[in-house]
C-alpha positions in Angstrom: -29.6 -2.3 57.0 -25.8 -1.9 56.2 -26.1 -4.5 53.0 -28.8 -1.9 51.8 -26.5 1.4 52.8 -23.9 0.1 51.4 -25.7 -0.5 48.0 -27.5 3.0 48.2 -23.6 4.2 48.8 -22.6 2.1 45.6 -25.6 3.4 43.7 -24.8 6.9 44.1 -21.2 6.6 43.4 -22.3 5.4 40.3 -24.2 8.2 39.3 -21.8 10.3 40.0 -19.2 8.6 37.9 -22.1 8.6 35.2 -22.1 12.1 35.3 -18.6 13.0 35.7 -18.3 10.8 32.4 -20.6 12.7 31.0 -19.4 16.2 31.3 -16.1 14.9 30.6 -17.7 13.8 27.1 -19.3 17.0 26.6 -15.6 18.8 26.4 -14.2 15.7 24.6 -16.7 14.4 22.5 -14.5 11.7 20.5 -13.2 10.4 23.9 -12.7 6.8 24.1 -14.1 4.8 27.3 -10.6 3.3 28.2 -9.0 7.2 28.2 -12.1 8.4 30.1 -12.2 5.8 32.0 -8.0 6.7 33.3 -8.7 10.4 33.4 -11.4 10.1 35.9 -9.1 7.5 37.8 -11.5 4.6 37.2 -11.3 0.7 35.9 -12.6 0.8 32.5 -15.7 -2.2 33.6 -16.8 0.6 36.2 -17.3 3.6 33.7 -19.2 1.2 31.6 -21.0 -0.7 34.7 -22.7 2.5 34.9 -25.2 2.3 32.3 -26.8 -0.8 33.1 -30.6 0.0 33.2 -29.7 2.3 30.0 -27.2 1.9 27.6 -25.7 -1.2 28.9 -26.7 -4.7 29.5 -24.7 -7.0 32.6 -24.0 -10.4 30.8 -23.9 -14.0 32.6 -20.2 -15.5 32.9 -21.0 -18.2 30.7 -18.4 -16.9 28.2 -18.2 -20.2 26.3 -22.1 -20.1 25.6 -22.0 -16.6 24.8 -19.1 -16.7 22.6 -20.6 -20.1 20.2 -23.8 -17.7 20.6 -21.7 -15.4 18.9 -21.3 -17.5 15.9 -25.0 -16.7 14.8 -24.8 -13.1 14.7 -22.9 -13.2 11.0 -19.7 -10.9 10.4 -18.5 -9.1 13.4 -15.3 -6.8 14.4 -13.1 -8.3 16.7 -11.0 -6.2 19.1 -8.4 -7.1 21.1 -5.6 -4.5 22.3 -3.0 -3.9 25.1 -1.7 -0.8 26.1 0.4 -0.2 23.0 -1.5 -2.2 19.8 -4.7 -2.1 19.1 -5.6 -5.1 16.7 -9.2 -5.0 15.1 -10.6 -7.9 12.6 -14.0 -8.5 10.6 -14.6 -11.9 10.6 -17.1 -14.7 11.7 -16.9 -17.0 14.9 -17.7 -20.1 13.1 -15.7 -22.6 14.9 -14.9 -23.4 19.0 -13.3 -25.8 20.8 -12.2 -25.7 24.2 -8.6 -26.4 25.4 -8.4 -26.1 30.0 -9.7 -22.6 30.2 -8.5 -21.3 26.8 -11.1 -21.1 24.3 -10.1 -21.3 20.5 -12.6 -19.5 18.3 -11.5 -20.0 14.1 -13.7 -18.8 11.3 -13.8 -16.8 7.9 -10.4 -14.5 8.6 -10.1 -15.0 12.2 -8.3 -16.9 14.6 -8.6 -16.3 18.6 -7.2 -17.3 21.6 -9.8 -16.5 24.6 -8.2 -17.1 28.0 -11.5 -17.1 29.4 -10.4 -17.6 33.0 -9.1 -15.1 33.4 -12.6 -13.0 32.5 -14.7 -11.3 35.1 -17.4 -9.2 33.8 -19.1 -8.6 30.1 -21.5 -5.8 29.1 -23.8 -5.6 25.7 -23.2 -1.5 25.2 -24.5 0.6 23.3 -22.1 3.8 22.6 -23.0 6.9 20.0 -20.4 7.1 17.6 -19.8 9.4 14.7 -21.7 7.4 12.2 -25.0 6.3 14.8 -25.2 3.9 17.7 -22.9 1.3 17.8 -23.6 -2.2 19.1 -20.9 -4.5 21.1 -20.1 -6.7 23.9 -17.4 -6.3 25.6 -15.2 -8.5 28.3 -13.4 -7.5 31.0 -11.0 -8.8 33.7 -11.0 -8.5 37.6 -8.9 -5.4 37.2 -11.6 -4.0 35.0 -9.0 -3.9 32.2 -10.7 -4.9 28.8 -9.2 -7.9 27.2 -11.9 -8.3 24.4 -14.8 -7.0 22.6 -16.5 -7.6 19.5 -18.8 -5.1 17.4 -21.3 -5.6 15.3 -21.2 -4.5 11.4 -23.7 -3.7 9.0 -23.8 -7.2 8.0 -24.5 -8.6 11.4 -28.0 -10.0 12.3 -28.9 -7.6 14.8 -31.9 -9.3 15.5 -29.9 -12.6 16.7 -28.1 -9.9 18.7 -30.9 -8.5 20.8 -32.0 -12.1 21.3 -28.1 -13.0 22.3 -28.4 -10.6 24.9 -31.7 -11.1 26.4 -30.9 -14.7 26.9 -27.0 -14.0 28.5 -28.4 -10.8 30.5 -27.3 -11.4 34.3 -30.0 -11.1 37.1 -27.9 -8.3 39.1 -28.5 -4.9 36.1 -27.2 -2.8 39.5 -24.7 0.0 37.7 -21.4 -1.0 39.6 -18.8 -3.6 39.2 -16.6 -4.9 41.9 -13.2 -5.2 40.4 -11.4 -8.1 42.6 -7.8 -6.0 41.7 -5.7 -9.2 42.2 -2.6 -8.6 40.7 -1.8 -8.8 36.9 -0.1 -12.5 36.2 3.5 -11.1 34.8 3.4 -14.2 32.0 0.0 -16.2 30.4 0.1 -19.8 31.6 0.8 -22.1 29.0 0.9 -25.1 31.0 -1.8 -26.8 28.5 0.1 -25.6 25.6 1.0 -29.6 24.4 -2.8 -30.0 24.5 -3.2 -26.7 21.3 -3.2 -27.3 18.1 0.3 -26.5 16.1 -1.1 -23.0 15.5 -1.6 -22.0 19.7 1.9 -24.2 20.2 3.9 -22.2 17.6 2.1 -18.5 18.3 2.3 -19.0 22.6 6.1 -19.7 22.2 7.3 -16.0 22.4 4.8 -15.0 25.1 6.0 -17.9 27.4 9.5 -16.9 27.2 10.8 -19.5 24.9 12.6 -17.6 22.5 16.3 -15.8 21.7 16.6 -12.4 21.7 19.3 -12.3 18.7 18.6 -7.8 18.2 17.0 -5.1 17.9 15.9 -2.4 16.1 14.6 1.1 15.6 11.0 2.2 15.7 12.0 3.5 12.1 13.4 0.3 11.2 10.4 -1.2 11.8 8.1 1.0 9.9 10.4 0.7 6.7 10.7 -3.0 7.0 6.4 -3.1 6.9 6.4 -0.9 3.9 9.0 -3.1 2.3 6.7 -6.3 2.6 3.4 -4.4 2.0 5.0 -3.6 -1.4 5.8 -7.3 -2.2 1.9 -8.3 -0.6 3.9 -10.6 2.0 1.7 -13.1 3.9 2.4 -12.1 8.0 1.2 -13.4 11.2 0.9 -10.4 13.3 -0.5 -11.1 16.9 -1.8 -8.7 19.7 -2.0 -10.0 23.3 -4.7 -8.9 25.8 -4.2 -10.0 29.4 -7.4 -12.2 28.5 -7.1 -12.7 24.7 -4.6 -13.4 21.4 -5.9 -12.1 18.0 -4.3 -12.9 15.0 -4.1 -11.6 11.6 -2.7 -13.4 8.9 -2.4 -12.6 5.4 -0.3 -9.1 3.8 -0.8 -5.4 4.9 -1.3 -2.8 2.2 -2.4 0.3 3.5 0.0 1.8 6.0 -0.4 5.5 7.5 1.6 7.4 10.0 -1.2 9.7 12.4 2.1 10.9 15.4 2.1 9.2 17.3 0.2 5.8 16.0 1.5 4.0 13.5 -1.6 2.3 11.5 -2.3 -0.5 9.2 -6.2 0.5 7.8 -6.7 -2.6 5.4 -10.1 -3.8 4.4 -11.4 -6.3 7.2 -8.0 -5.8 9.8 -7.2 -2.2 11.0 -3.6 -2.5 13.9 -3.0 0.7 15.5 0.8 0.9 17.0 1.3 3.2 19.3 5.2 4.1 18.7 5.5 6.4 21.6 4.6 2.9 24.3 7.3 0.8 22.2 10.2 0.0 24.5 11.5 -2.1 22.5 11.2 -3.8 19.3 13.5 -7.6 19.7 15.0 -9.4 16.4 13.6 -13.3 18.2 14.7 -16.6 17.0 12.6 -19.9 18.2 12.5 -23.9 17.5 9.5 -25.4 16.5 9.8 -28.9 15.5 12.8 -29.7 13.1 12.3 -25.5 11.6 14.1 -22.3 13.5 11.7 -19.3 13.3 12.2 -15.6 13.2 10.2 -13.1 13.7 10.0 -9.4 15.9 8.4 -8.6 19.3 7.7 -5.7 20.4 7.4 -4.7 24.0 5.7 -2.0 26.2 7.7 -0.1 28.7 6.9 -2.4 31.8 8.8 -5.5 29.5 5.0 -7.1 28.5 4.2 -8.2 25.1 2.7 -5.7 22.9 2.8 -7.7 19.5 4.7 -10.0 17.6 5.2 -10.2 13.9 6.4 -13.6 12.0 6.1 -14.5 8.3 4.0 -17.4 6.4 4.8 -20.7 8.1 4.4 -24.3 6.7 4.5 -27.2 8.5 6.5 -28.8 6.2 8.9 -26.0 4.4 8.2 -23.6 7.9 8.8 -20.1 7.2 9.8 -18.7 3.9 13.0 -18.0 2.1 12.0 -14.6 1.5 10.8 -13.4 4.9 14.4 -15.5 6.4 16.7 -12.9 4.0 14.1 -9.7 5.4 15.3 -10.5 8.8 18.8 -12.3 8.5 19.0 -8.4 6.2 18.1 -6.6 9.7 20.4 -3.8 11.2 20.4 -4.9 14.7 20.6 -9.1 13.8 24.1 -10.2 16.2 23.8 -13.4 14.4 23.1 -13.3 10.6 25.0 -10.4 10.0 
């Protein structure tokens, strides 16, 4: 009798999160989940928990299944994003393979680093958006914090999609989610890191510490330096963490735009949104990898976590080029080139 309270007690706090979302929504129209989900004091997984039996569909935790599954659905927008960078990517997962509990997902423009242990819960939602339903699944971790979703596009087989999520849906479609709110690991585990390929070994070095802070600079500093290289069409490796994922982009930016207070590359097939006003700190970093010495810039939130980091072009052979080396050896706050 108290299993069945208790669930009846669950139930109806869930409809009245359902429609506290809603009327929320009906003053804000263009509100995102994540910033409803922290005005009504709520994990992100339980706003969206709530429309399972209507717009929402509970997924099975067999993440790598689901993600190869994933693969069939064509071209898809990838999001990852912390509380400072959002990092968005239209690509295909074409190609997996499976390193401890990191899952490596490569494919046309797209590289990803799933940390799939640390996942708890995934939902196939369907939101209203400004051009017409949009389609996605989305993965979250035991704080109900979302650490990855992708969306489909018009080029995606939706078809493939409904039969994707008919075949992951989870037996238990009850509208709540019981976050397990263990605490937020302060650094990712790289302990499998020899295991990676030279991509994962090179890209994990800043977010497991090994690195030397040789500067910093200016939030305007680090504006004008992207315009510089979007002018010359630099290659770049920028990278946004999740809690549960790393996204990469790799190629130039071209299209910057300044909205107060986000600072926004909207290139065709990778969109970042920076938000300035969350940047603590932007660090000039030096690293070793192999026989080459890397530089690049981190940039971190307010509680000292990575929001992004931003290298040039590497080569295994020649690692990174000449040109990037003179942009940040050229850097205000560089202690040791200048």
């Amino acid at each position: 009798m108290m299993l069945n309270t208790t669930a009846t007690q669950n139930a109806s706090a869930a409809y009245e999160l359902k429609l506290a979302w809603r009327d929320l929504l009906a003053d804000h129209p263009h509100l995102r989940p994540r910033d409803a989900a922290s005005s009504l004091g709520v994990s992100e997984a339980e706003l969206v928990a709530t429309g399972c039996g209507d717009n929402a569909v509970r997924l099975r935790p067999d993440w790598p299944a689901l993600i190869d599954a994933v693969g069939g659905l064509g071209p898809v927008m990838a999001l990852t994003r912390n509380d400072v960078a959002v990092h968005e990517i239209t690509g295909r997962y074409e190609r997996l393979r499976l390193c401890g509990d990191l899952l490596l997902v490569s494919g046309h423009n797209l590289e990803l680093c799933l940390l799939t242990g640390r996942w708890h819960s995934g939902y196939a939602v369907t939101e209203q958006s400004r051009i017409g339903p949009r389609q996605s699944l989305q993965f979250f971790d035991a704080e109900g914090e979302a650490v990855h979703k992708i969306y489909l596009t018009e080029q995606s087989d939706a078809g493939r999609y409904r039969r994707l999520v008919a075949s992951f849906a989870a037996a238990d479609q009850s509208p709540t989610v019981e976050p397990l709110n263990i605490a937020r690991p302060t650094d990712i585990d790289w302990a499998t890191t020899e295991r990676l390929p030279e991509l994962w070994q090179r890209l994990s070095r800043p977010l497991a510490g090994r690195l030397q802070t040789v500067g910093f600079i200016s939030g305007q500093q680090f504006r004008e330096l992207l315009q510089q290289l979007a002018r010359l069409a630099m290659p770049l490796q920028i990278l946004v963490p999740s809690p549960g994922a790393l996204q990469l982009h790799t190629g130039p930016v071209q299209n910057l735009r300044i909205t107060e207070p986000w600072f926004n590359v909207l290139d065709q097939g990778f969109n970042l949104h920076l938000n300035e006003k969350g940047v603590a700190e932007t660090a000039i970093i030096q690293l070793g990898h192999g026989r080459h010495t890397l530089r690049g810039l981190l940039l971190r939130d307010r509680l000292g976590y990575t929001a992004a980091t931003v290298f040039g072009a590497y080569d295994p052979v020649d690692g990174e080029s000449l040109l990037w080396q003179e942009f940040i050896d050229a850097l205000p706050g560089n202690r040791i080139f200048n």
